[in-house]
C-alpha positions as CSV (number, residue, x, y, z in Angstrom):
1,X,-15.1,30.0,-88.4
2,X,-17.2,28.5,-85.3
3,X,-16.4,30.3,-82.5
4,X,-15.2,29.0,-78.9
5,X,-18.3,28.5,-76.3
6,X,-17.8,31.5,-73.5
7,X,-17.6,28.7,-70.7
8,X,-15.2,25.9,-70.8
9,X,-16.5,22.6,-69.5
10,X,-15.4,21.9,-65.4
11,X,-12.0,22.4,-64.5
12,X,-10.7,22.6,-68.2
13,X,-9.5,26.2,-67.8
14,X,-8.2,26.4,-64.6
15,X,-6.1,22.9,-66.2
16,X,-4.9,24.8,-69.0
17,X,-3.5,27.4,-66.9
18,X,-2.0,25.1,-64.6
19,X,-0.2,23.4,-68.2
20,X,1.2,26.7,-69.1
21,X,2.3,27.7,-65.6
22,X,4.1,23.9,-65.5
23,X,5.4,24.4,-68.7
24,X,7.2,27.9,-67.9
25,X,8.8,26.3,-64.5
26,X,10.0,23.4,-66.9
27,X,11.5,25.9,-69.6
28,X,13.2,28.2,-66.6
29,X,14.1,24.6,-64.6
30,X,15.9,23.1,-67.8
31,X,17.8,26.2,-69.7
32,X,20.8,24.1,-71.1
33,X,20.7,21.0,-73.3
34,X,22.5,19.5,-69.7
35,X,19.8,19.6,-68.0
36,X,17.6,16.8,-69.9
37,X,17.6,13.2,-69.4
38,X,16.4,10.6,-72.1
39,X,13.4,9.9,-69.2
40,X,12.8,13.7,-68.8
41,X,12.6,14.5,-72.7
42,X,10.2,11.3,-72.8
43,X,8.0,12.4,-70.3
44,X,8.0,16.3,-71.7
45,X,7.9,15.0,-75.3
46,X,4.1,12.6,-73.7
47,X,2.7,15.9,-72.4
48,X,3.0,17.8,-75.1
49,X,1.3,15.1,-76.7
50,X,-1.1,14.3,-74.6
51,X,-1.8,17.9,-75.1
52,X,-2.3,18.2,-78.8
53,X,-4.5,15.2,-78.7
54,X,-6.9,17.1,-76.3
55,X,-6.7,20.5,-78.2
56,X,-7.3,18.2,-81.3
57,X,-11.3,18.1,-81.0
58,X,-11.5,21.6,-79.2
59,X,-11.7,23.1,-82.3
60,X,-12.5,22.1,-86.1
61,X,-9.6,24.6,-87.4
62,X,-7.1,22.7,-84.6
63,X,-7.6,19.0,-85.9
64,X,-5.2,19.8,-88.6
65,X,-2.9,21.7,-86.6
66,X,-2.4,18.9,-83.9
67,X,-2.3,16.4,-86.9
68,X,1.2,18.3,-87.7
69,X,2.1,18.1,-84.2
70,X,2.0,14.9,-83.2
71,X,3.7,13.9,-86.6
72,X,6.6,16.9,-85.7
73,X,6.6,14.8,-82.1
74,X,6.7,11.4,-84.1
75,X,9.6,12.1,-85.5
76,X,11.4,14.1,-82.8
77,X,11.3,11.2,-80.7
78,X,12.7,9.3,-83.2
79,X,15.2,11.7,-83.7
80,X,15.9,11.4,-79.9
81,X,16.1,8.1,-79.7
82,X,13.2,7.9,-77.7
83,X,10.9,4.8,-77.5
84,X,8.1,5.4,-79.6
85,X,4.7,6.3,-78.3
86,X,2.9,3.6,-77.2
87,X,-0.4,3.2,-79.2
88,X,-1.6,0.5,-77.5
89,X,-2.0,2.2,-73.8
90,X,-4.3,0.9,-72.2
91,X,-5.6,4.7,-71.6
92,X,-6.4,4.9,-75.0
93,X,-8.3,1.7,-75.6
94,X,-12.2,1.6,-75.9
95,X,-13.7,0.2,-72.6
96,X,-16.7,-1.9,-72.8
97,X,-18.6,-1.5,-70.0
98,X,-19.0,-5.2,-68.3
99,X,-22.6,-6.8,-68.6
100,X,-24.7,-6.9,-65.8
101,X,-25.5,-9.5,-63.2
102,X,-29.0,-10.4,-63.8
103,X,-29.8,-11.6,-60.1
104,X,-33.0,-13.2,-59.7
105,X,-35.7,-10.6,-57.5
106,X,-35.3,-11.8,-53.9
107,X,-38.9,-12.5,-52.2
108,X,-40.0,-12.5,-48.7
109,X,-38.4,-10.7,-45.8
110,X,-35.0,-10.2,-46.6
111,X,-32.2,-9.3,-44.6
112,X,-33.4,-5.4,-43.7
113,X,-36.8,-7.1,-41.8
114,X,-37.1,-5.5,-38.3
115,X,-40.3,-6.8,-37.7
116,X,-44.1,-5.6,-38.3
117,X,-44.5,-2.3,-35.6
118,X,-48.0,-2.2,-34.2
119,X,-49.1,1.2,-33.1
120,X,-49.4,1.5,-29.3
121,X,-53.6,1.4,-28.6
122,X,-53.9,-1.3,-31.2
123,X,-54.3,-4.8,-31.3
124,X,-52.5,-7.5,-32.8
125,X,-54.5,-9.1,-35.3
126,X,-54.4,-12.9,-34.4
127,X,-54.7,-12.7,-30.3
């Protein structure tokens, strides 16, 4: 089995901590079924999504693993009632870049010309 690199890439790690401390508030914030909303459970059922999808390419052995996740999450929000995940967000869609403006290359002076500076002691040529 391939194992992890020793240093995650920027910010990665100290994101994942963050994620576990959040989701350990959430657990102690929302003890009883009582304490969920439809909107909250949505929103907790997203992360947790969100979340497999990233750990989904840390990892060849994971890929699986968050394959059975996000089906387990599939059908808990259907068993919820929830709306279903939105596959067509607009933060999942491939982004082509635009294509650049070809301007044409400006010649002459331009709109940065100060002037030509003649050295002090020398004449300009042209007097």
């Amino acid at each position: 089995m391939t194992p992890f690199p020793t240093t995650a890439a920027p910010g990665v790690a100290d994101r994942a901590e963050a994620l576990a401390d959040a989701a350990c508030e959430l657990h102690d914030a929302a003890s009883s079924p009582g304490s969920w909303t439809a909107a909250a459970a949505e929103e907790a059922v997203e992360a947790m999504e969100t979340t497999a999808l990233a750990l989904h390419g840390a990892h060849p052995a994971a890929a699986a693993a968050m394959d059975t996740v996000a089906q387990v999450l599939a059908r808990l929000r259907r068993d919820l009632d929830l709306t279903a995940a939105d596959e067509d967000d607009a933060q999942d869609q491939i982004v082509t870049p635009p294509t650049p403006i070809r301007r044409r290359t400006r010649r002459g002076l331009g709109p940065g010309y100060r002037g030509l500076r003649v050295p002090p002691g020398r004449a300009a040529s042209g007097q």
